[in-house]
C-alpha positions, -999 to 999 in steps of 0.1 A, spaced: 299 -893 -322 314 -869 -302 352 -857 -321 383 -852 -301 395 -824 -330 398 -789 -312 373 -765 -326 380 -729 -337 365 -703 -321 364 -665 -337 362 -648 -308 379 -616 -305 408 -634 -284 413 -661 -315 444 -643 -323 460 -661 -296 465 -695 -314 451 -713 -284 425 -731 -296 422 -754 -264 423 -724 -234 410 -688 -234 424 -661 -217 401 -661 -194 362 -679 -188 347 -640 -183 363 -627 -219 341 -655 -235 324 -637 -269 298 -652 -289 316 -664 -322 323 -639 -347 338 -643 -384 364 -616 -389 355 -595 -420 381 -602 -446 408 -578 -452 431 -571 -480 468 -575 -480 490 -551 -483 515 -571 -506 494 -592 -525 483 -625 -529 511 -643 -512 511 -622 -483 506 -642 -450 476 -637 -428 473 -618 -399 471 -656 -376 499 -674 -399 523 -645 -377 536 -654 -342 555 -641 -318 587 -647 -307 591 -674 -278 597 -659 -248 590 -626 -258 554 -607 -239 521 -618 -253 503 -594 -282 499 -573 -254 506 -536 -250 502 -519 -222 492 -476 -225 497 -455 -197 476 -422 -189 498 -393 -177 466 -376 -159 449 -407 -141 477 -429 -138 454 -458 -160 467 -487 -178 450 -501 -205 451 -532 -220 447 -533 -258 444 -564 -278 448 -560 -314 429 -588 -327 403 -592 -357 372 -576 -351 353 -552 -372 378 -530 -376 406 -551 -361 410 -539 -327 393 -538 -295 399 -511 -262 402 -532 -229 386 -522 -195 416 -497 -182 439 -515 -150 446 -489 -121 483 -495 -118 505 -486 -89 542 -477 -83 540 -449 -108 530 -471 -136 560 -495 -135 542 -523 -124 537 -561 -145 505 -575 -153 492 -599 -133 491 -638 -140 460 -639 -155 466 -615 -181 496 -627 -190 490 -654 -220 514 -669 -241 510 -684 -277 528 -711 -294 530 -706 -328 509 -735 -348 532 -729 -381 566 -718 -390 566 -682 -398 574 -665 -425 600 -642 -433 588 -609 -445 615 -589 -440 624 -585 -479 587 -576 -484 593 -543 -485 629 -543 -501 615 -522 -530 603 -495 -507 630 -488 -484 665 -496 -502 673 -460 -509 660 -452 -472 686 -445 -446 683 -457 -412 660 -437 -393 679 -422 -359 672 -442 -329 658 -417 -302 674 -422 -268 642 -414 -248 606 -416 -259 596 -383 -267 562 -366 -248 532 -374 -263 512 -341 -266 481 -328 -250 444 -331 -257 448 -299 -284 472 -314 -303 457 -351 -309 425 -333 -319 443 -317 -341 463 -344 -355 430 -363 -362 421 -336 -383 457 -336 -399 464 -296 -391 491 -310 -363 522 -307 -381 545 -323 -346 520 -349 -349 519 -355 -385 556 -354 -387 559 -376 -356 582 -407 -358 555 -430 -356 546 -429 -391 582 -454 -397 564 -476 -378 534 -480 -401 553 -508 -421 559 -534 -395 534 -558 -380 499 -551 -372 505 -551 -335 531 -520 -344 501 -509 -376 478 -507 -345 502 -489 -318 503 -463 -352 471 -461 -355 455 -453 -322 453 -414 -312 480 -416 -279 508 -404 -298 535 -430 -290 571 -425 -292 588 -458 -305 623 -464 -317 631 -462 -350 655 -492 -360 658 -514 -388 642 -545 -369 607 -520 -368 607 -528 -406 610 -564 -406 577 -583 -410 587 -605 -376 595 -575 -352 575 -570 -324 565 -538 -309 582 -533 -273 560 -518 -245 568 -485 -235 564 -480 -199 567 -440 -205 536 -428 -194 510 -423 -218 475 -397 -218 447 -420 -223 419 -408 -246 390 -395 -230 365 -394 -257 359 -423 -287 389 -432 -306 387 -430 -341 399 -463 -355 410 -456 -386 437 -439 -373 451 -406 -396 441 -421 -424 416 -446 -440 439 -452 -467 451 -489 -468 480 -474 -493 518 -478 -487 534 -446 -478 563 -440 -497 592 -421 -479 606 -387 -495 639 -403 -501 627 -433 -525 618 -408 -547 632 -385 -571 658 -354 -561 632 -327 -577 597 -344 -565 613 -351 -533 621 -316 -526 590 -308 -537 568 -330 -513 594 -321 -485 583 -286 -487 549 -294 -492 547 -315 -457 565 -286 -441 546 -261 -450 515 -281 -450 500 -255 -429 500 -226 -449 476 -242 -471 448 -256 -443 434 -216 -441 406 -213 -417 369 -204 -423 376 -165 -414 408 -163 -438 389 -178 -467 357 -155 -455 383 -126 -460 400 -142 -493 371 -138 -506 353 -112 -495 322 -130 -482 310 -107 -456 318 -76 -483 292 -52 -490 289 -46 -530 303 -15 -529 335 -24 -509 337 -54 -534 343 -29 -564 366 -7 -544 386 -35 -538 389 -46 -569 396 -12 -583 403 15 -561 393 38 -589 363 29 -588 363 16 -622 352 -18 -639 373 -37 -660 353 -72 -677 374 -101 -663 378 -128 -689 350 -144 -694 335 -109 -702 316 -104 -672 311 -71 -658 284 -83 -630 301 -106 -607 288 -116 -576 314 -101 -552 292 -103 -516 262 -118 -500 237 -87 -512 237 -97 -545 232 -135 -536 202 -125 -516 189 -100 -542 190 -130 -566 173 -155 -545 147 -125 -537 142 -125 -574 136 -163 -578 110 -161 -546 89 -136 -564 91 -154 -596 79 -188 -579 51 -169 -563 40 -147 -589 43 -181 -612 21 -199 -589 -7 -169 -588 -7 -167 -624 -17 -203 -625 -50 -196 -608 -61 -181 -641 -55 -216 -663 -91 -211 -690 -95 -243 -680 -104 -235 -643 -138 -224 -629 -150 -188 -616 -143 -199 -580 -107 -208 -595 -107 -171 -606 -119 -147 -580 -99 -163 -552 -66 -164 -578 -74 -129 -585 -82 -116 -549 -46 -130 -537 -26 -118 -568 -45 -84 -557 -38 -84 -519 1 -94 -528 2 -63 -552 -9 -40 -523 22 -48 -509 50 -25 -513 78 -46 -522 56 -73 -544 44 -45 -565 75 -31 -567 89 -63 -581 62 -69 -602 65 -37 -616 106 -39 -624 98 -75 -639 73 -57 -665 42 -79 -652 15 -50 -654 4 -57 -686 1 -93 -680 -17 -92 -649 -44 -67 -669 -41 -90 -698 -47 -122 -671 -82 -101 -652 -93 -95 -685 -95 -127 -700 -109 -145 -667 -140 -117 -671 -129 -86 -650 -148 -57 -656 -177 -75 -674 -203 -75 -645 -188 -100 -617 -187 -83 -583 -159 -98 -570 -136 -99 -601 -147 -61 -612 -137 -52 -577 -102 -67 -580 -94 -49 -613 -109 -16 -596 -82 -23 -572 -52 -33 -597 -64 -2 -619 -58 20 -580 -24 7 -579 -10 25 -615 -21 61 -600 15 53 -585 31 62 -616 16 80 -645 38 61 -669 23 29 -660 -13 46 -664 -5 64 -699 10 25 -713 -20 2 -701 -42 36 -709 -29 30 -744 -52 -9 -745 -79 -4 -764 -103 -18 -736 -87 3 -705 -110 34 -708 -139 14 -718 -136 -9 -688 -134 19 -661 -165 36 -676 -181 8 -674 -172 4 -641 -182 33 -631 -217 28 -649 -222 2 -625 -218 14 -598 -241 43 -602 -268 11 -617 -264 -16 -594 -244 2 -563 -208 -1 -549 -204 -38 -537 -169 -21 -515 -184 7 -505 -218 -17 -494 -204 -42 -472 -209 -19 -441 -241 -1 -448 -262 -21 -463 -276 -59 -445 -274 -94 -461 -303 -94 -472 -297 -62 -489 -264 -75 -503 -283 -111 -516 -306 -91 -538 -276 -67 -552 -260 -100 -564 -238 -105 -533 -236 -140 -516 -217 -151 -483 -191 -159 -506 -184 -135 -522 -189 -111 -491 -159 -129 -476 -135 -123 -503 -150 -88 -505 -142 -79 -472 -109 -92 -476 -98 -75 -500 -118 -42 -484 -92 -49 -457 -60 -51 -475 -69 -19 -491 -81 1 -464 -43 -8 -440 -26 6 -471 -24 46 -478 -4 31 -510 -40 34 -525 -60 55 -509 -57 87 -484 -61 86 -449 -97 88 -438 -111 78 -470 -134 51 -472 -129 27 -502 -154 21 -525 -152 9 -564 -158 44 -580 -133 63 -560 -103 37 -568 -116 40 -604 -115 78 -604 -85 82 -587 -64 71 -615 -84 84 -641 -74 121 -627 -40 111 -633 -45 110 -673 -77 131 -676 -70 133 -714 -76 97 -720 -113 103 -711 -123 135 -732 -140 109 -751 -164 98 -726 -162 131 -704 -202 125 -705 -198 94 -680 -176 111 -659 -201 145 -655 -229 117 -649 -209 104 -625 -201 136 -607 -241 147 -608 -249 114 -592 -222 115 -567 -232 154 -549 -268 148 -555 -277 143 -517 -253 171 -507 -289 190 -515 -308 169 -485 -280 172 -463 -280 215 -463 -317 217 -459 -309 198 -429 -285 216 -419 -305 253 -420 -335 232 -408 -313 230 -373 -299 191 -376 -262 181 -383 -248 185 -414 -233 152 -415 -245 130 -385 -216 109 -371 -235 78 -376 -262 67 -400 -249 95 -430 -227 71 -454 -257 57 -461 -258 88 -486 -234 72 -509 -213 107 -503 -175 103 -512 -158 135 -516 -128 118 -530 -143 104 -562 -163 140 -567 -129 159 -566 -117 133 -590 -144 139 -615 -143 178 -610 -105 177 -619 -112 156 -649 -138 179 -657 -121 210 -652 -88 196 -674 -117 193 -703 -124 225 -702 -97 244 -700 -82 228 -732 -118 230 -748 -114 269 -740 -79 274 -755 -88 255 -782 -63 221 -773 -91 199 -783 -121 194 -805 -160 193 -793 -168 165 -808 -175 143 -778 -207 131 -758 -210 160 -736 -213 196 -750 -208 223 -727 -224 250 -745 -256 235 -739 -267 242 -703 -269 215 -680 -295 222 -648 -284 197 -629 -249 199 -632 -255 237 -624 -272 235 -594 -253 208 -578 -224 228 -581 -235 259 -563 -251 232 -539 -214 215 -535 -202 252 -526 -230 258 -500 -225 229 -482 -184 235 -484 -195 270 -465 -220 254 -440 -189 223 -433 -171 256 -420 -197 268 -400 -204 237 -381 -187 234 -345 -185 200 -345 -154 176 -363 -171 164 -393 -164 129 -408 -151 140 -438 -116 153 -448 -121 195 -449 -92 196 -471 -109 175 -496 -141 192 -494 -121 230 -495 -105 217 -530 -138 202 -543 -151 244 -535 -123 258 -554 -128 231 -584 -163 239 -584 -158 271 -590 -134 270 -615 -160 250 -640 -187 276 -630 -160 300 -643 -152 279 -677 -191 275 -683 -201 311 -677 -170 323 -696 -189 345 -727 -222 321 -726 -249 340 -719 -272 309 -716 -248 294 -688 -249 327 -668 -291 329 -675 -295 294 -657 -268 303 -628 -282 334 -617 -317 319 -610 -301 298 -586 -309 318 -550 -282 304 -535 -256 317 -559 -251 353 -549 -253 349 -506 -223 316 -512 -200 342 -537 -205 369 -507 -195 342 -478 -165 332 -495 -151 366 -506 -159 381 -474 -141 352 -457 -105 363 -468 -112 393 -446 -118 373 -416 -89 351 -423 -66 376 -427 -79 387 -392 -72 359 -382 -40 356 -391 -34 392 -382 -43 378 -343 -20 349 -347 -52 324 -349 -37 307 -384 -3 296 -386 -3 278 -416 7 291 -450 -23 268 -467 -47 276 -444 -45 313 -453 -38 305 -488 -73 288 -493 -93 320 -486 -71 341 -511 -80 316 -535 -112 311 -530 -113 350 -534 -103 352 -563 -124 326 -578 -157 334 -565 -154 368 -576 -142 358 -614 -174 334 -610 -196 369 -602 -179 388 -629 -190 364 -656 -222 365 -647 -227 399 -638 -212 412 -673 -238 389 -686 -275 394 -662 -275 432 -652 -304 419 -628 -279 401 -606 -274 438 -590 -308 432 -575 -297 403 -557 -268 417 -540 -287 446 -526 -310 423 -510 -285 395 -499 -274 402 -464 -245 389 -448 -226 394 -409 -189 379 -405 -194 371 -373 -229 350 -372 -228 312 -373 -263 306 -371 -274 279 -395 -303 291 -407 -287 326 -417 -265 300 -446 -281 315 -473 -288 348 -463 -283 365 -422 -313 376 -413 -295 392 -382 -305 434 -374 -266 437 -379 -265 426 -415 -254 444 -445 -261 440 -477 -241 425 -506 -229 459 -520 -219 470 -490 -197 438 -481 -181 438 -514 -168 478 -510 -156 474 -477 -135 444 -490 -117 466 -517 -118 496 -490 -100 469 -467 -70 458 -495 -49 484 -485 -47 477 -452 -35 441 -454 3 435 -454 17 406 -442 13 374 -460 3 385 -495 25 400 -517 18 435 -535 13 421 -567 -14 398 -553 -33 423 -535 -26 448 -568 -43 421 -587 -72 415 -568 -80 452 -558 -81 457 -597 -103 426 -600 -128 443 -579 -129 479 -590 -134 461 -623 -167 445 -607 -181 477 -588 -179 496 -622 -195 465 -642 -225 470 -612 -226 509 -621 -255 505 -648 -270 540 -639 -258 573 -623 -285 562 -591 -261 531 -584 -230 545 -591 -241 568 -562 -251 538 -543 -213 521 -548 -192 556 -538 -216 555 -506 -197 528 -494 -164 536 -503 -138 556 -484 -128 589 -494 -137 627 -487 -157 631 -513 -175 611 -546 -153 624 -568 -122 615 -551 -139 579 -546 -150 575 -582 -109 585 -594 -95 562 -574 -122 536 -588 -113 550 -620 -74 552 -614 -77 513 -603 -96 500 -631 -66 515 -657 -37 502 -635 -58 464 -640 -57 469 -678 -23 479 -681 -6 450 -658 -33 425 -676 -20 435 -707 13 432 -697 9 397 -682 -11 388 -714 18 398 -731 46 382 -710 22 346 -714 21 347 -751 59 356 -755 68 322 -732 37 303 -756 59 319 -789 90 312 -777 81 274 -770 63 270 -803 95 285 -819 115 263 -799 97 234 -813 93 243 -848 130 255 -852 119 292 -859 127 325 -842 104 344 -824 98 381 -840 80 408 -816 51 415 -840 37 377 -836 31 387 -797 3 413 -795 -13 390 -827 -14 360 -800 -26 389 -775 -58 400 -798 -62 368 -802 -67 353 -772 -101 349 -763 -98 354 -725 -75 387 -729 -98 398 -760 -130 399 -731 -110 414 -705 -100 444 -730 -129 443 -742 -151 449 -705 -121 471 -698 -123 497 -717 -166 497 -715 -168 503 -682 -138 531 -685 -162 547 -709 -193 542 -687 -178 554 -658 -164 590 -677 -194 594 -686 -213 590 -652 -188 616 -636 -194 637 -664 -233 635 -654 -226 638 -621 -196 664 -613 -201 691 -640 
């Protein structure tokens, strides 16, 4: 049964109480309940639809002109999801004055009596005067200013006249709450409930973008007018509106305010322009006053999530794989400058030993032995950090026994490139761990943070490198380390008979195979040399596993061998693979222990002199300050070290030869027959020139001390004082008979023997005297410190007591004054 009842439709046009005729057949909308909406005064408060219009009066139509495109818009305020809709703009004509044509122009009879809601609002607005009626509709502003009002910085727009209108109907709520600022007049009919909104025909800018249709605000709240309230608070929120600007600051003010873009020290100055720090409050001295020390705190958390992760690679509860590749990435981050750095100032050291250690570092696996080799490379940094882990019980042991191994079952760094796969396989080395080998060979090798430039990096050579740094820490287990050394400079023997045999000294390819790394040897001879010294002077005890007053053959003859094939690295043309400055410091080490052991031990001195290549490598070297210093003289050698090395090298080779000389009269023999020419590079004259120009050993050694006094520049007098001394101190030890004191003045300058043997004489006392007196200056500085120490004053009678005493300045004295005697007596024999 079909019903004759007319059916409500919730379209978007419903709001026109027609329920029988639309607008028009082409605004046809499928149905659509409108959402529900609260009242504004309550429960009683008639709907939106219960309102009608006046008879007569225009449709809930408004018509918006744009001032730009001359547009008209038609906007329908009716219930939709937000309760009102945009119509499709009209092109208008006659400057925008024109009507609306039929079909637009709908009428509604009311379907109930209305209401009267003009007392609605009594409560609000009875203290409220009349707002002024303007005559003309003011301008609406420009496309800045309704951006601007959206965002309620606008203070014309936000003060605008409109907002009186925000009480009325919902036709005048929604003329308020669209964007076009609209001028409408303010009279007391706008704030009854029945009050239409009258077009205004002023033209209008139409919005361009989306309209926001909230309007200025989302708030559903009544707005209550300054004058309703209180004298005091309305003052107050009068000059809070008016000055509403002064408190919307911009992103660069508030960047300035508070000093955002600040450095830290501009922050403090700031603050206190006296540079001085006062605790605020809360008693904070530290406050965060710029964008460094946010970042240097977030740097801080980074490293802690990342060195947190690491750590947890080395859970007990994980497997070996677990371990090694935990332990090779902790290692490869602490290469890193920064990382370590970090780790360091966050006092991780320890832990990260502590951590290698319990996972089985440095108990025989090769890929976690070669990460703590590496971590151990890292402390040479800083001897603090050495001398605190160096304090562990198991530090020293671990990097002997690392060393051990590598002299038992090779270097698994040093490996990778010279031996094969199958090599590595039966050295314990899989594909496995190759790869995390060579990784880590990698990191190491980029960084100079570890090793030098040009060094190759092997296990025993990261070991030994820190080691030097506390060389005390190892008196205990010296033993390992002189092993160590003896094994290292064993093949230097194969590689000098090559050499005088007419092949390279060290091919380019094909050598390393040796094993040879001249880094670790200088390590050990350091550590070494540091043990003896304080062995001499009485520092520490002998009770370790090496004694060096037993003579060691070995050790002995690889140390002369270390110091021929130092000479023969100078005599080859080509650019040898190793670093010459290491190998020149491993020749002056070398002969510092051979001076140390031969000090006073006759035994020492016995087995040294047998070697035949002792006496022509002591004649090379002293004989090579003369040609530097031509060489210098010419221009040839610019550089201070470079003519410092052969000075020193001087010096030491001949305190080696007075040791031994005071000690085996025979090695006068050998310098007699030892021949030796400064200009021939021939390899096979390295041990002795068999050249028609050659002189002997005697003869080189008088025309050096003939030659001091002719050198001047670079040396100062004291130096060349010193050393002329030295070796008028050796030509009288090599007078043992009246025949070879003869022999010595032959090759001497001077008009006659007598006047030669004098100035020998003369020499030899001006030695004594300045020894003494340097002897003497040493043990005042030793006394004073003592006394310093002890809280006791110095008295001059305790210095020539420290003088006698001292075992070095007691032999000098001692050799001194013999051959004084020895030679008064051969002048006697001779010139009377």
């Amino acid at each position: 049964m079909s019903s004759s009842r007319n059916v409500r439709t919730y379209s978007r046009r419903s709001s026109l109480k027609n329920p029988t005729k639309r607008a028009s057949e082409s605004d046809e909308e499928v149905d659509e309940r409108p959402a529900k909406r609260q009242a504004v005064g309550g429960p009683t408060t008639p709907k939106h639809s219960d309102i009608a219009t006046k008879p007569g009066e225009s449709s809930r139509i408004r018509l918006s002109y744009d001032e730009e495109d001359g547009v008209k818009t038609d906007v329908d305020d009716e219930d939709g999801d937000d309760g009102m809709r945009e119509s499709t703009p009209v092109p208008m004509k006659n400057g925008g004055r024109g009507k609306l044509s039929g079909q637009n122009s709908v009428t509604s009879s009311p379907s109930k009596v209305p209401q009267n809601l003009s007392n609605l609002f009594d409560t609000v607005f009875s203290s409220s005067p009349n707002p002024s009626v303007s005559s003309s509709p003011s301008r609406s502003p420009g496309k800045t200013s309704r951006m601007l009002g959206r965002s309620k910085t606008d203070s014309s727009i936000e003060s605008s006249p409109s907002k009186a209108s925000s009480f009325g109907t919902r036709s005048q709520s929604f003329a308020t709450s669209t964007k076009s600022a609209r001028s409408q007049p303010q009279s007391q009919e706008l704030l009854a409930a029945t009050s239409t909104n009258d077009h205004d025909d002023t033209p209008r800018r139409a919005n361009a973008s989306g309209r926001t249709y909230a309007g200025q605000s989302r708030s559903f709240l009544v707005a209550v007018p300054v004058s309703s309230l209180p004298n005091h608070l309305g003052e107050q929120v009068a000059e809070f509106a008016a000055n509403d600007e002064e408190f919307r600051d911009s992103y660069s003010d508030l960047r300035k305010r508070w000093g955002i873009d600040n450095s830290e020290n501009d922050a403090y100055n700031e603050a206190d322009p006296s540079g001085s720090q006062t605790p605020n409050e809360d008693n904070l001295n530290n406050v965060l006053f710029s964008i460094t020390d946010l970042r240097s705190k977030g740097e801080s958390r980074r490293f802690m999530d990342e060195a947190g992760y690491l750590f947890d690679g080395f859970d007990p509860s994980g497997n070996l794989s677990v371990w090694r590749s935990a332990a090779t990435d902790l290692v490869i981050n602490l290469v890193k400058p920064d990382f370590f750095k970090n780790a360091k100032a966050a006092d991780f050291l320890g832990k990260i030993w502590a951590l290698l250690r319990s996972v089985g570092a440095g108990d025989g696996d090769k890929v976690l032995d070669a990460v703590l080799s590496c971590f151990i490379a890292l402390l040479k940094a800083d001897s603090r950090d050495v001398s605190s882990l160096s304090a562990k019980p198991d530090f020293v042991p671990a990097c002997i026994k690392l060393l051990e191994a590598c002299q038992d079952d090779g270097d698994q760094i040093g490996s990778l490139d010279i031996f094969s796969n199958f090599d590595l396989s039966q050295m314990g080395i899989k594909r496995p761990e190759k790869l995390m080998l060579q990784r880590l060979r990698t990191s190491i090798s980029q960084s100079t943070f570890i090793l030098p430039h040009g060094c190759e990096p092997s296990i025993r050579c990261l070991i030994s490198s820190t080691c030097a740094t506390v060389p005390n820490k190892f008196y205990r287990r010296i033993g390992a380390i002189v092993g160590s050394l003896s094994r290292e400079i064993s093949c230097l023997s194969r590689r000098t008979s090559a050499f005088i045999s007419g092949l390279p000294l060290l091919p380019e390819h094909g050598w390393n195979h040796e094993g040879l790394c001249l880094e670790h040897a200088s390590n050990c001879l350091h550590i070494l040399d540091s043990y003896l010294v304080d062995l001499q002077y009485g520092n520490i005890s002998d009770d370790f596993d090496w004694n060096p007053e037993s003579p060691d053959l070995a050790l002995s003859e690889r140390l002369v061998t270390l110091i021929t094939f130092v000479n023969a690295l100078e005599m080859s043309n080509s650019n040898p693979p190793v670093s010459h400055t290491v190998a020149v410091r491993c020749a002056e080490l070398a002969f510092r222990i051979l001076i140390n052991l031969t000090n006073g031990n006759k035994a020492w001195c016995k087995l040294v002199s047998r070697n035949p290549s002792l006496v022509p490598q002591l004649v090379r070297s002293i004989m090579g300050f003369l040609q530097a210093s031509s060489d210098a003289k010419h221009g040839k050698i610019h550089q201070k070290d470079d003519q410092a090395a052969p000075f020193d090298r001087l010096c030491l080779a001949l305190g080696v030869l007075t040791n031994v000389i005071h000690e085996e009269k025979t090695l006068t023999r050998q310098l007699r027959k030892t021949k030796y020419k400064p200009t021939c590079k021939k390899s096979a004259c390295l041990n002795g020139c068999n050249c028609a120009e050659a002189n002997n050993g005697l003869s080189c050694l008088c025309t050096v001390f003939s030659s001091l006094s002719d050198i001047e520049d670079g040396y100062t007098v004291s130096e060349i004082q010193y050393v002329k001394g030295h070796m008028a101190l050796l030509l009288g030890l090599l007078c043992n008979s009246a025949s070879d004191c003869l022999d010595i003045l032959s090759y001497l300058r001077g008009s006659t023997n007598q006047s030669k043997l004098a100035h020998l004489v003369e020499t030899i006392e001006d030695f004594s005297t300045a020894y003494k007196s340097f002897s003497q200056h040493v043990a005042g500085d030793s006394i004073e410190r003592g006394s310093a120490d002890s809280g006791q004053e110095a008295t001059p009678e305790s210095k020539p007591e420290i003088v006698t005493n001292s075992p070095i300045a007691a032999q000098v004295s001692q050799m001194t004054a013999n051959v004084l005697e020895a030679l008064h007596s051969f002048e006697r024999e001779l010139f009377e």
